[in-house]
PDBQT receptor file of N, H, CA, C and O in Angstrom, charges set to zero:
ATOM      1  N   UNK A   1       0.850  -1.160   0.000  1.00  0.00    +0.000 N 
ATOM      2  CA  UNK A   1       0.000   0.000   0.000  1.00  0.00    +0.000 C 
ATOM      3  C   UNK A   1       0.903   1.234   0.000  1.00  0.00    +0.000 C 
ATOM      4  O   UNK A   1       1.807   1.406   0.818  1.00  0.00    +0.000 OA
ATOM      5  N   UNK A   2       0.584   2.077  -0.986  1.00  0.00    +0.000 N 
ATOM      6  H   UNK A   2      -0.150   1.937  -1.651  1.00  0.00    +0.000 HD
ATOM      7  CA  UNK A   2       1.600   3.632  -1.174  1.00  0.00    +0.000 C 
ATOM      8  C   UNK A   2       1.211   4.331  -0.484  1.00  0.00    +0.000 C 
ATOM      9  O   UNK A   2       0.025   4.218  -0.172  1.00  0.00    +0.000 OA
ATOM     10  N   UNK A   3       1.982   5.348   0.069  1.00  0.00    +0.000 N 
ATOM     11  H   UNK A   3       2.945   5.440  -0.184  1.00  0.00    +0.000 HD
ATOM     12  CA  UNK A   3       1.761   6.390   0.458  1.00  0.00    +0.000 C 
ATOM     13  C   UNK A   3       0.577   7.302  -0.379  1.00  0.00    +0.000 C 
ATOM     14  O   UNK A   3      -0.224   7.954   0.291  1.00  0.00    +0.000 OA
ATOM     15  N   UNK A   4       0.508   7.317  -1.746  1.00  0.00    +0.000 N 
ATOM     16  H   UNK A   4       1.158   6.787  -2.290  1.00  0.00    +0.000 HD
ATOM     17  CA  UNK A   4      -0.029   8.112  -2.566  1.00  0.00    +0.000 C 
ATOM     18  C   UNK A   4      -1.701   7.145  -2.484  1.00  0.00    +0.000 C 
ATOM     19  O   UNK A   4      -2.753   7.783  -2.460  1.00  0.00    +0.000 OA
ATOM     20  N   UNK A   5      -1.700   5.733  -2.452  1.00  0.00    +0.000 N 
ATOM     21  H   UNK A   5      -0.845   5.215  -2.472  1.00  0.00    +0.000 HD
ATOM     22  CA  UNK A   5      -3.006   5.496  -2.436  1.00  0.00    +0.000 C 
ATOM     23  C   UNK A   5      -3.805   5.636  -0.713  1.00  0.00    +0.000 C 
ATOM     24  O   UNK A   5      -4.971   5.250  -0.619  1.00  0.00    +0.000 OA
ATOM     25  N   UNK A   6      -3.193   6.116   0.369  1.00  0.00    +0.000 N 
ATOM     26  H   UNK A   6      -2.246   6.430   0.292  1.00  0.00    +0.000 HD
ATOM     27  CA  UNK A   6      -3.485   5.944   1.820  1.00  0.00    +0.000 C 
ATOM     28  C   UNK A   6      -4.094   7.648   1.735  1.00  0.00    +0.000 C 
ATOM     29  O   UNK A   6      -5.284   7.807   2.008  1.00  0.00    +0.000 OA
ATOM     30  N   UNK A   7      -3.233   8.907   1.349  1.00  0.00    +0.000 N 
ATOM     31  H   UNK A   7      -2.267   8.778   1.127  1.00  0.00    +0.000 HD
ATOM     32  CA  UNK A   7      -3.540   9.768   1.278  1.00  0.00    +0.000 C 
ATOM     33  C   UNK A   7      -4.912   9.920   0.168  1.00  0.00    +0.000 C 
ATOM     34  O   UNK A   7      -5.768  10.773   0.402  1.00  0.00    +0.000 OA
ATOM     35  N   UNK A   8      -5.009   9.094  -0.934  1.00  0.00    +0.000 N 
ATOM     36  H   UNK A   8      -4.314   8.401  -1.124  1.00  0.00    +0.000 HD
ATOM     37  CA  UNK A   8      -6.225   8.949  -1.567  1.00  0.00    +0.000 C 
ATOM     38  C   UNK A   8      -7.373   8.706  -1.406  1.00  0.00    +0.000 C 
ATOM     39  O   UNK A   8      -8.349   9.262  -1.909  1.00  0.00    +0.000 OA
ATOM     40  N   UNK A   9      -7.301   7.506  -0.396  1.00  0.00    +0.000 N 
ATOM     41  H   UNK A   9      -6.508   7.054   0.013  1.00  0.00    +0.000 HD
ATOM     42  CA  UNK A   9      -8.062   7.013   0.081  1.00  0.00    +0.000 C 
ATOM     43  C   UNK A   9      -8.808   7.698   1.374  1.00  0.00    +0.000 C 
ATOM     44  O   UNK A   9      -9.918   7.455   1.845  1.00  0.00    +0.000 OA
ATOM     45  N   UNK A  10      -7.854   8.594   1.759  1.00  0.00    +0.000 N 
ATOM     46  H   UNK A  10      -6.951   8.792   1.376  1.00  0.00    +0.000 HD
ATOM     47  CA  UNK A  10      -8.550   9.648   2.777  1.00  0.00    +0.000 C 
ATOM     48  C   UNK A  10      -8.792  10.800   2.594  1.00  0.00    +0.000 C 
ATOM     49  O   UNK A  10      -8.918  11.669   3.457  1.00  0.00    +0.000 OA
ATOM     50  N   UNK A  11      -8.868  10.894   1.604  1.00  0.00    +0.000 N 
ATOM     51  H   UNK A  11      -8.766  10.188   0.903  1.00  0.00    +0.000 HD
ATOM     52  CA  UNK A  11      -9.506  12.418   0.792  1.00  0.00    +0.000 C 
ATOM     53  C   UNK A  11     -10.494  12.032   0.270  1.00  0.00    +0.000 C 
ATOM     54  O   UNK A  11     -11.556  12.514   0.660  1.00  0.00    +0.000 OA
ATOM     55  N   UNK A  12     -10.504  10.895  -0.937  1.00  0.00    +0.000 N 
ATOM     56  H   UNK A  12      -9.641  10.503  -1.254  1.00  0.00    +0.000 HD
ATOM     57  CA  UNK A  12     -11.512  10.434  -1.807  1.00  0.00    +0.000 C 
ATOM     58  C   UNK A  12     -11.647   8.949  -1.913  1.00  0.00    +0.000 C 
ATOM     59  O   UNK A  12     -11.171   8.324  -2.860  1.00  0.00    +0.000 OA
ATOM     60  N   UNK A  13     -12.119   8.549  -1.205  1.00  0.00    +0.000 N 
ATOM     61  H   UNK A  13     -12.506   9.058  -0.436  1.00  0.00    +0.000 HD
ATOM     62  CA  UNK A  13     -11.945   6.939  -0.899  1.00  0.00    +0.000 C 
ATOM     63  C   UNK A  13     -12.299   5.947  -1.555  1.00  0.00    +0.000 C 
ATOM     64  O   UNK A  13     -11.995   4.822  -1.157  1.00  0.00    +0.000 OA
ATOM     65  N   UNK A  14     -13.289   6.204  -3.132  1.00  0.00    +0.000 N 
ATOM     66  H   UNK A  14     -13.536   7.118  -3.455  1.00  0.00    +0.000 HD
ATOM     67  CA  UNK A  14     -13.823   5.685  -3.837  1.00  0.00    +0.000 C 
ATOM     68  C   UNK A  14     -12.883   5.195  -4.927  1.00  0.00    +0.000 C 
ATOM     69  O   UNK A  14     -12.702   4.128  -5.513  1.00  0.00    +0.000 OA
ATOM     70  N   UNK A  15     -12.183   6.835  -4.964  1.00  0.00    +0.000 N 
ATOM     71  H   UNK A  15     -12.331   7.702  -4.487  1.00  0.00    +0.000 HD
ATOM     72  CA  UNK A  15     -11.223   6.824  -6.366  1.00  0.00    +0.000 C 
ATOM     73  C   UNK A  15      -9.838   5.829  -5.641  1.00  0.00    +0.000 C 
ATOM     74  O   UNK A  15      -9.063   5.279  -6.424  1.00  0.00    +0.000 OA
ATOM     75  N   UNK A  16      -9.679   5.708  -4.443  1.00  0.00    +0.000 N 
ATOM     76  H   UNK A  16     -10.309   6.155  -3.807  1.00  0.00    +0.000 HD
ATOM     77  CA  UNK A  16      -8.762   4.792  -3.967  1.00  0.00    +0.000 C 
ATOM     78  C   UNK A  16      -8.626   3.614  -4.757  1.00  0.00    +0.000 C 
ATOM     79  O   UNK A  16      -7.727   3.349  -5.555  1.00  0.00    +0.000 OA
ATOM     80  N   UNK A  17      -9.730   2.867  -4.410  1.00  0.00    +0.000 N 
ATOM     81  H   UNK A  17     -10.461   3.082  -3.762  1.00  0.00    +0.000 HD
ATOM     82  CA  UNK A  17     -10.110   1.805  -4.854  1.00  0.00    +0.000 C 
ATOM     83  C   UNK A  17     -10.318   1.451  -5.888  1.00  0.00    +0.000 C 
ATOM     84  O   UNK A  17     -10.631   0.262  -5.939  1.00  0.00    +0.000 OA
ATOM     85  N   UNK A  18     -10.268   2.339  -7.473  1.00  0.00    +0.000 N 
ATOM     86  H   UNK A  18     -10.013   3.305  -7.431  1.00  0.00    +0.000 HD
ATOM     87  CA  UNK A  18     -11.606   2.052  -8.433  1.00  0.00    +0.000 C 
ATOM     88  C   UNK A  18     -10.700   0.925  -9.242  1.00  0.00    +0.000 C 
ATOM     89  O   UNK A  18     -11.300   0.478 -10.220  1.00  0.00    +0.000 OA
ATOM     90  N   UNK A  19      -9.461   0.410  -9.046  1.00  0.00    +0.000 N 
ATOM     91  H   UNK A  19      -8.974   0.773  -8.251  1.00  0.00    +0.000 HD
ATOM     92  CA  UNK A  19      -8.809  -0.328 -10.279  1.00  0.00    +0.000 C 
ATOM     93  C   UNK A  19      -8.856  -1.786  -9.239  1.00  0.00    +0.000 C 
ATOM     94  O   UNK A  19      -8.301  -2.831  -9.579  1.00  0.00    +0.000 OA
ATOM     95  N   UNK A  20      -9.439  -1.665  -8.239  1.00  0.00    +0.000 N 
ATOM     96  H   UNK A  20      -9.890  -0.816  -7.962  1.00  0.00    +0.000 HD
ATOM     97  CA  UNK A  20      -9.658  -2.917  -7.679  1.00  0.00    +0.000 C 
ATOM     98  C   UNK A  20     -10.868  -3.629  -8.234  1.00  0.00    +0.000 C 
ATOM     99  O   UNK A  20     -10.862  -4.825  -7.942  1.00  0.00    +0.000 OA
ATOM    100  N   UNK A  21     -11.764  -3.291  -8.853  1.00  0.00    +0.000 N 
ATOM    101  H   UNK A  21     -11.769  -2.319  -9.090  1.00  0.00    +0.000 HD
ATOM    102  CA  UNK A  21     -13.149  -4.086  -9.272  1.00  0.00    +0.000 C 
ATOM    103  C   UNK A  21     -14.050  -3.275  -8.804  1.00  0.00    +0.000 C 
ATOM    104  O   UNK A  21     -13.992  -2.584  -7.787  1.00  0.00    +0.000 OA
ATOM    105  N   UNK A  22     -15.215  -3.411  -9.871  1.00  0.00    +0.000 N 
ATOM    106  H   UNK A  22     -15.262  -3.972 -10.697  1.00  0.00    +0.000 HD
ATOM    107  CA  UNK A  22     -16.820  -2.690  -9.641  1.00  0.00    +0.000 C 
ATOM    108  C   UNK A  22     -17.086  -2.706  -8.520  1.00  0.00    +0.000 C 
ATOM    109  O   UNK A  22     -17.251  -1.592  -8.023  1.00  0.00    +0.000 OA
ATOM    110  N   UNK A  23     -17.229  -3.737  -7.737  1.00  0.00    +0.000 N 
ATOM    111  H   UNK A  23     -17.094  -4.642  -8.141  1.00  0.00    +0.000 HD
ATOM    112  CA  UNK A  23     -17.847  -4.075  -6.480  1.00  0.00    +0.000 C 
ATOM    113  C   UNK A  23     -17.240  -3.514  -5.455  1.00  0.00    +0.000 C 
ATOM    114  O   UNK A  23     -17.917  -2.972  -4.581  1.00  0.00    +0.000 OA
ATOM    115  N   UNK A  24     -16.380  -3.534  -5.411  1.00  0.00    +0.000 N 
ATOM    116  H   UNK A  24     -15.830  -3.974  -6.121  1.00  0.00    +0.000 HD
ATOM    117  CA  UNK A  24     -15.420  -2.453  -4.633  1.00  0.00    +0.000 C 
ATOM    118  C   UNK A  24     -15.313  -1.040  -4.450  1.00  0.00    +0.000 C 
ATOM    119  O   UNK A  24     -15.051  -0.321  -3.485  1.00  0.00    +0.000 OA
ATOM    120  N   UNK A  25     -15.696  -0.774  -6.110  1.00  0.00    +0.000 N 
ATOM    121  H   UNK A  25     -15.908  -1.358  -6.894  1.00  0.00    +0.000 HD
ATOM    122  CA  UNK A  25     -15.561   0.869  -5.957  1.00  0.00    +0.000 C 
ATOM    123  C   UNK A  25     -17.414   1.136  -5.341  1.00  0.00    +0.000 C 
ATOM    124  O   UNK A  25     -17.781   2.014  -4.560  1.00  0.00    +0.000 OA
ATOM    125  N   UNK A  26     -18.392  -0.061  -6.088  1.00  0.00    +0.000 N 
ATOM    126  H   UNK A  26     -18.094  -0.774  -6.723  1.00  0.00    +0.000 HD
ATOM    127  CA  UNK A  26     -19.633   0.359  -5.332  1.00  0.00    +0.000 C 
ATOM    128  C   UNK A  26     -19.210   0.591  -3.859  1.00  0.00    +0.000 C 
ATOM    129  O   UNK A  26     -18.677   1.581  -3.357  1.00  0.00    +0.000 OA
ATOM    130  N   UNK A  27     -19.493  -0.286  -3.440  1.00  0.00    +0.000 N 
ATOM    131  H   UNK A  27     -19.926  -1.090  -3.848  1.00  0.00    +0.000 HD
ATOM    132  CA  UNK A  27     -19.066  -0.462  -1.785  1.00  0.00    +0.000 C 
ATOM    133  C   UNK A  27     -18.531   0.563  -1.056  1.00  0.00    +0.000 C 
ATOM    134  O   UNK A  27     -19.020   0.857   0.035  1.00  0.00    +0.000 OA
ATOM    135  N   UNK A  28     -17.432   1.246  -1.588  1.00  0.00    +0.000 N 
ATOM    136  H   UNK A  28     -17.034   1.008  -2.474  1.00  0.00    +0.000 HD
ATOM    137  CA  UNK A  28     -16.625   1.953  -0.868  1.00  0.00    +0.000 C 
ATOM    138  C   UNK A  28     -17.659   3.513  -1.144  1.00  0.00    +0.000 C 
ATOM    139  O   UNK A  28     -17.837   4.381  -0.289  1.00  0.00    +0.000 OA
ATOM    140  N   UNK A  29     -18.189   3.519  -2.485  1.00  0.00    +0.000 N 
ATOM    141  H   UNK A  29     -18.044   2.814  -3.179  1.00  0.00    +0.000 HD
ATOM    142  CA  UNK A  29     -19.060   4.715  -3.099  1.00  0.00    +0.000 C 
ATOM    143  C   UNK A  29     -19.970   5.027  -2.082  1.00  0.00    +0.000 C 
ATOM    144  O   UNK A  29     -19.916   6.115  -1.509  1.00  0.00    +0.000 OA
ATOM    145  N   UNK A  30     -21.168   3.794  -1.681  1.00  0.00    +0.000 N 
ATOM    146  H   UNK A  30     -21.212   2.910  -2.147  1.00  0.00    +0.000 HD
ATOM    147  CA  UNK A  30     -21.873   4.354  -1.272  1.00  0.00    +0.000 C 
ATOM    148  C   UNK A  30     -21.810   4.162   0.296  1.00  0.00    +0.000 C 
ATOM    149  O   UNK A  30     -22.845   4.491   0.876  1.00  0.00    +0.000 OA
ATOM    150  N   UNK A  31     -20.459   3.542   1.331  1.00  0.00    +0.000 N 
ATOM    151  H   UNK A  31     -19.618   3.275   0.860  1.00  0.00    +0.000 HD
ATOM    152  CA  UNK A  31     -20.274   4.024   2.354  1.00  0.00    +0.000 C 
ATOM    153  C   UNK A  31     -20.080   5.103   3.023  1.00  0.00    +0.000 C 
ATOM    154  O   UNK A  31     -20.465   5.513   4.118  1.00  0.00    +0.000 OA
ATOM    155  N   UNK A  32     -18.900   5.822   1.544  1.00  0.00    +0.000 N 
ATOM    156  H   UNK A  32     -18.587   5.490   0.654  1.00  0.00    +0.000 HD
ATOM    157  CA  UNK A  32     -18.975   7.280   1.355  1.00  0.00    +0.000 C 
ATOM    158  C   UNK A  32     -19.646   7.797   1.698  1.00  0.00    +0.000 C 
ATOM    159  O   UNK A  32     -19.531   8.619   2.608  1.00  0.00    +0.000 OA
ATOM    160  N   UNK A  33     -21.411   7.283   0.608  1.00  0.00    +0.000 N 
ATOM    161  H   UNK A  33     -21.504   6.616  -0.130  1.00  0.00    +0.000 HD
ATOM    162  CA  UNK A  33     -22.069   8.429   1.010  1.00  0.00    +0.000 C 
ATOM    163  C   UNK A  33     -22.863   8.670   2.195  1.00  0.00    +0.000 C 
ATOM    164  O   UNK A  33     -23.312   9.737   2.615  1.00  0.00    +0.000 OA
ATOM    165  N   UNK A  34     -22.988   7.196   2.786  1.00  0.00    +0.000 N 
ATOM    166  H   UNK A  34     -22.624   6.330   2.445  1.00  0.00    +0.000 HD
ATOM    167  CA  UNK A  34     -23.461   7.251   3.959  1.00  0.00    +0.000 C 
ATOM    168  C   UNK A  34     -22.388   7.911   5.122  1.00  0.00    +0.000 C 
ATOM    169  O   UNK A  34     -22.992   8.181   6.160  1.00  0.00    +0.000 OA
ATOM    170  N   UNK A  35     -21.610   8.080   5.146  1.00  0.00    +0.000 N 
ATOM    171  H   UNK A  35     -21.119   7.861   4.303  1.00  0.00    +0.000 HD
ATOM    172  CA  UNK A  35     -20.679   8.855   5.878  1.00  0.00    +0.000 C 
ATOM    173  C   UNK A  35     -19.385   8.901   5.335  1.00  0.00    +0.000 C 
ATOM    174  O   UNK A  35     -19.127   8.130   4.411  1.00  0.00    +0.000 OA
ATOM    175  N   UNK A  36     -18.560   9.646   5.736  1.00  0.00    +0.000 N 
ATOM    176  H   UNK A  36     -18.769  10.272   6.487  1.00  0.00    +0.000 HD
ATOM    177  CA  UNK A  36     -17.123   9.654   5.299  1.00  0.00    +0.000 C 
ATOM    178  C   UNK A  36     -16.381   8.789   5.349  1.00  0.00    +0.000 C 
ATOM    179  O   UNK A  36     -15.846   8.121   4.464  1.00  0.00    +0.000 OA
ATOM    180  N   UNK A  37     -16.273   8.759   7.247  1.00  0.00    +0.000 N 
ATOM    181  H   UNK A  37     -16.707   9.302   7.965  1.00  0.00    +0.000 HD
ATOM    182  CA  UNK A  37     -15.420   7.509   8.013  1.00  0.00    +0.000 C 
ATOM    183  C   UNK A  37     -15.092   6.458   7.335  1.00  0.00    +0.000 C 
ATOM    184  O   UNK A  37     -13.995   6.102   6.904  1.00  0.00    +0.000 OA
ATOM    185  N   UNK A  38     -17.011   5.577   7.213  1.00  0.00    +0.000 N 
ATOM    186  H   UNK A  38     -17.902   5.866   7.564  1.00  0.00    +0.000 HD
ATOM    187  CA  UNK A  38     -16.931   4.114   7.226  1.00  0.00    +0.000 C 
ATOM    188  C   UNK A  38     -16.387   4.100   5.191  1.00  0.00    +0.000 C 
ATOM    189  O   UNK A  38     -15.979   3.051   4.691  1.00  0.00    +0.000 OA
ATOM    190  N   UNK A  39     -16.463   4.914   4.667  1.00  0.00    +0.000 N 
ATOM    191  H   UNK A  39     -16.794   5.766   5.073  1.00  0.00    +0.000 HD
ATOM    192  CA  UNK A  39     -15.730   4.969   3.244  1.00  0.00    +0.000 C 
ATOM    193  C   UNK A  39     -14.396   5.077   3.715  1.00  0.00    +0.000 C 
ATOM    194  O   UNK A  39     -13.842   3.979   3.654  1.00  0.00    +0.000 OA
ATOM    195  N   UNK A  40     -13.804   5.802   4.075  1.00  0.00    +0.000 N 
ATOM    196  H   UNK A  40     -14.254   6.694   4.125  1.00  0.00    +0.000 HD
ATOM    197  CA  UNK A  40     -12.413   5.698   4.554  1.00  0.00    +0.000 C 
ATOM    198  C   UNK A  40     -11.336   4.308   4.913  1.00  0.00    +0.000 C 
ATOM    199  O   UNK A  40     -10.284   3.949   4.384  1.00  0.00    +0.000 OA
ATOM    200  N   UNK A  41     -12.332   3.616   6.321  1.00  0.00    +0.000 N 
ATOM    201  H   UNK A  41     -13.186   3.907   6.750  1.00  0.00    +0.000 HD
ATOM    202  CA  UNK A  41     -11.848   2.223   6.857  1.00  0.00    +0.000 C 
ATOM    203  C   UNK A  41     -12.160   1.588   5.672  1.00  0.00    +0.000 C 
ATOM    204  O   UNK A  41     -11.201   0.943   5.246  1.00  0.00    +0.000 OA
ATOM    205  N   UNK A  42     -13.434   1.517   4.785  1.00  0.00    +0.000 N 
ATOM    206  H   UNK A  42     -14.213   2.040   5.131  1.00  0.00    +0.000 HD
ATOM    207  CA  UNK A  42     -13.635   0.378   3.761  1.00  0.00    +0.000 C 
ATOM    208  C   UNK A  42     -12.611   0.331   2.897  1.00  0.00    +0.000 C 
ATOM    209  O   UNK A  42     -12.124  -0.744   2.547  1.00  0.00    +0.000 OA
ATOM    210  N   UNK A  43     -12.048   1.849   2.334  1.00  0.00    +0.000 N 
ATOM    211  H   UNK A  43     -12.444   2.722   2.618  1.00  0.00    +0.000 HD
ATOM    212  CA  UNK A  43     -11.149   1.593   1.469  1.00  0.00    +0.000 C 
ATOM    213  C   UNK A  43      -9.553   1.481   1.990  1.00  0.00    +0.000 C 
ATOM    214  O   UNK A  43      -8.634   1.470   1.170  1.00  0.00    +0.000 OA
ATOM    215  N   UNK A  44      -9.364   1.416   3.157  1.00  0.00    +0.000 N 
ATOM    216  H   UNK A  44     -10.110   1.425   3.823  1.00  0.00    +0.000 HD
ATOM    217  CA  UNK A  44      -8.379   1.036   3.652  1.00  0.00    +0.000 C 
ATOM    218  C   UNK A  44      -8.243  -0.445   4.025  1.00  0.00    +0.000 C 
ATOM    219  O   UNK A  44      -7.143  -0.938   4.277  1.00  0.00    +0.000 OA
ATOM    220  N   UNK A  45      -9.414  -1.158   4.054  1.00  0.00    +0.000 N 
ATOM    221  H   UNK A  45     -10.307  -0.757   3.850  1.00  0.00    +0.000 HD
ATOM    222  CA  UNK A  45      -9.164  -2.307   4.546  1.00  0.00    +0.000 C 
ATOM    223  C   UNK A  45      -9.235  -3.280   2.992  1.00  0.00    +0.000 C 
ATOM    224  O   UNK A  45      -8.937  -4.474   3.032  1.00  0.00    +0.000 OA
ATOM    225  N   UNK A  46      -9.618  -2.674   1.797  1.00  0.00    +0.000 N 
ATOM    226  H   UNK A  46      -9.860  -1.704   1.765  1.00  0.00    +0.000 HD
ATOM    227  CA  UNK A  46      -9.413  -3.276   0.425  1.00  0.00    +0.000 C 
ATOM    228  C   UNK A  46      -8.447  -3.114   0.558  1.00  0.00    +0.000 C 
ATOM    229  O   UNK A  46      -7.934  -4.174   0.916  1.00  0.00    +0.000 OA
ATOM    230  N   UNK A  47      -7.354  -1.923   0.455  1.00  0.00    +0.000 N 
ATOM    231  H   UNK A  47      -7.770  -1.061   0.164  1.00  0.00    +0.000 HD
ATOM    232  CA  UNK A  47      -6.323  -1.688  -0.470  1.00  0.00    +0.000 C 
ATOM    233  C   UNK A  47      -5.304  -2.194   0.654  1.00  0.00    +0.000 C 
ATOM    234  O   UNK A  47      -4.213  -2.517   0.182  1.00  0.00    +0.000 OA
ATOM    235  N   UNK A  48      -5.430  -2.336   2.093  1.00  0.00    +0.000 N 
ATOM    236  H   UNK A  48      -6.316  -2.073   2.476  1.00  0.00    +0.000 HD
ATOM    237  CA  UNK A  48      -4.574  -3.714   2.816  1.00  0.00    +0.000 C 
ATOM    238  C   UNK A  48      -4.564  -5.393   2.309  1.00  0.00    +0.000 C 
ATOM    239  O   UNK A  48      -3.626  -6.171   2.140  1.00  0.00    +0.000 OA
ATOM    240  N   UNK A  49      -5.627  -5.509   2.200  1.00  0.00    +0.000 N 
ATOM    241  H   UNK A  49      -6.389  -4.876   2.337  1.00  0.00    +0.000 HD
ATOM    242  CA  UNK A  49      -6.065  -6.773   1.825  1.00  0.00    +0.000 C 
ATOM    243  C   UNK A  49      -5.686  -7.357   0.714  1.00  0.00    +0.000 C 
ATOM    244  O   UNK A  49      -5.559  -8.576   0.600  1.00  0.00    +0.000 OA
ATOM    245  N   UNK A  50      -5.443  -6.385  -0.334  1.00  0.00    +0.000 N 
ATOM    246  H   UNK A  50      -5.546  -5.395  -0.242  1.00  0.00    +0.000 HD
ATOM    247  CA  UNK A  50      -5.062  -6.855  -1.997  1.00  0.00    +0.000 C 
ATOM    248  C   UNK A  50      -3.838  -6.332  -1.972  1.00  0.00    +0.000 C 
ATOM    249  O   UNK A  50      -3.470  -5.937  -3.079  1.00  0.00    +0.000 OA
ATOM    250  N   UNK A  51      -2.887  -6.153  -0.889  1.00  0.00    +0.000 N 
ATOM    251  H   UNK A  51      -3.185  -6.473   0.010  1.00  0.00    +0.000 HD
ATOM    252  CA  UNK A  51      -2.102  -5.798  -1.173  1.00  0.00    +0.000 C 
ATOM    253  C   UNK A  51      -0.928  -6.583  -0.983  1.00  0.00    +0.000 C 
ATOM    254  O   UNK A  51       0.167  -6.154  -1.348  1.00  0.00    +0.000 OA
TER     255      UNK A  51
């Protein structure tokens, strides 16, 4: 995990994720929109996981 995708992922947490798969960028999209946070941990815990 880069530095450049951790800072991504906590600004814009969707675009973190989007070269991981559809389902992923859904997921992380509309945690987003339900709050910031839980978009944040979601896309931190993809881009640990595949990493």
């Amino acid at each position: 995990m880069s530095l450049f995708r951790v800072l991504l992922s906590i600004i814009f947490p969707p675009l973190a994720v989007i070269d991981k798969g559809c389902g992923s960028f859904i997921i992380v999209l509309i945690l987003t929109l339900l709050g910031w946070i839980p978009g944040v941990i979601a896309a931190l815990i993809i881009l640990n996981k595949n990493s």
